[in-house]
Residue frames relative to the residue before (quaternion, step in Angstrom):
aa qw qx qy qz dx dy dz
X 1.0000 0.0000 0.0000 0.0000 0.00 0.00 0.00
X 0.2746 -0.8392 0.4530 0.1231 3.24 -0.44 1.05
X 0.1307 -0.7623 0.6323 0.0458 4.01 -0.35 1.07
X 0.2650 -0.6746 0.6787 0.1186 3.51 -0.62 1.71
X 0.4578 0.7094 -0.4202 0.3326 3.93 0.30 -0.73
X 0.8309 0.3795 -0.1173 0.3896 2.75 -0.08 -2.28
X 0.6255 0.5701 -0.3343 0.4146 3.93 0.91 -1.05
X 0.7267 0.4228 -0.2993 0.4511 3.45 0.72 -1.06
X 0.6078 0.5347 -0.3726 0.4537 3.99 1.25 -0.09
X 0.4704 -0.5512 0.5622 0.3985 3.64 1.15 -0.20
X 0.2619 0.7552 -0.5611 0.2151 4.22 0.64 0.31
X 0.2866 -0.6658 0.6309 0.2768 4.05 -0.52 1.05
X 0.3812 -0.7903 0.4640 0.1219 3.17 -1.04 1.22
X 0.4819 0.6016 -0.3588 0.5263 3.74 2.27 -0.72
X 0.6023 0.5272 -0.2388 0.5498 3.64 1.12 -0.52
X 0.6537 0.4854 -0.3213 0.4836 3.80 0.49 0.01
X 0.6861 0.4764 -0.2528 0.4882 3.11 0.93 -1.83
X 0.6950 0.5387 -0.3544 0.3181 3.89 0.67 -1.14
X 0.6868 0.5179 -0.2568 0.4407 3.30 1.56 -0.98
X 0.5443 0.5136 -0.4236 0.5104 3.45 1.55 -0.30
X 0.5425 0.6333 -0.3516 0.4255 3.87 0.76 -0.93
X 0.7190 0.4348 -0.3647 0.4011 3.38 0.26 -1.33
X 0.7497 0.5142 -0.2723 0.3153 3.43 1.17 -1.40
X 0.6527 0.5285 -0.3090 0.4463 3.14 1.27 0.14
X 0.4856 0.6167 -0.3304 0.5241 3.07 1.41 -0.35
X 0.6898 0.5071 -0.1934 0.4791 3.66 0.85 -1.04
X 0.5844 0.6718 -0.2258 0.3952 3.26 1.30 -0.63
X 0.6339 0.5602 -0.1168 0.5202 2.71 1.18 -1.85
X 0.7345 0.4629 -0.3138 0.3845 3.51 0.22 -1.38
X 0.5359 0.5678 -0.3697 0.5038 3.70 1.36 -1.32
X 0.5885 0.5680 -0.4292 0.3832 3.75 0.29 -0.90
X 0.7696 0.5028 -0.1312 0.3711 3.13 0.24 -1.70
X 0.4755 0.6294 -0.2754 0.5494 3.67 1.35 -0.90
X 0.8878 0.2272 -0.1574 0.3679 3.22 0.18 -1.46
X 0.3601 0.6148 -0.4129 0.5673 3.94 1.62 -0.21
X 0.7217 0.4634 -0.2228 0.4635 3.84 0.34 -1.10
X 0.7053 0.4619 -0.2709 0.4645 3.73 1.03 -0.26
X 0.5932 0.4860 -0.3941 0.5066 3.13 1.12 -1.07
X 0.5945 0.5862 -0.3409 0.4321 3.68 0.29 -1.40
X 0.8399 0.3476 -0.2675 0.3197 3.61 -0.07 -0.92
């Protein structure tokens, strides 16, 4: 997905991707958390 914004601000892009990563990561785990509750 291209972000015309962010390029023209000078935005570190290794610094985006990590914050997107984590949020998936957090996702994921939340998933799992909540799959594990119903089930139990």
């Amino acid at each position: 997905m291209p972000y015309p914004l962010a390029e023209s601000s000078g935005v570190d892009w290794s610094q985006i991707h990590a914050v997107r990563l984590l949020g998936v990561a957090l996702a994921v785990l939340f998933l799992l958390w909540a799959i594990r509750r119903m089930f139990k």
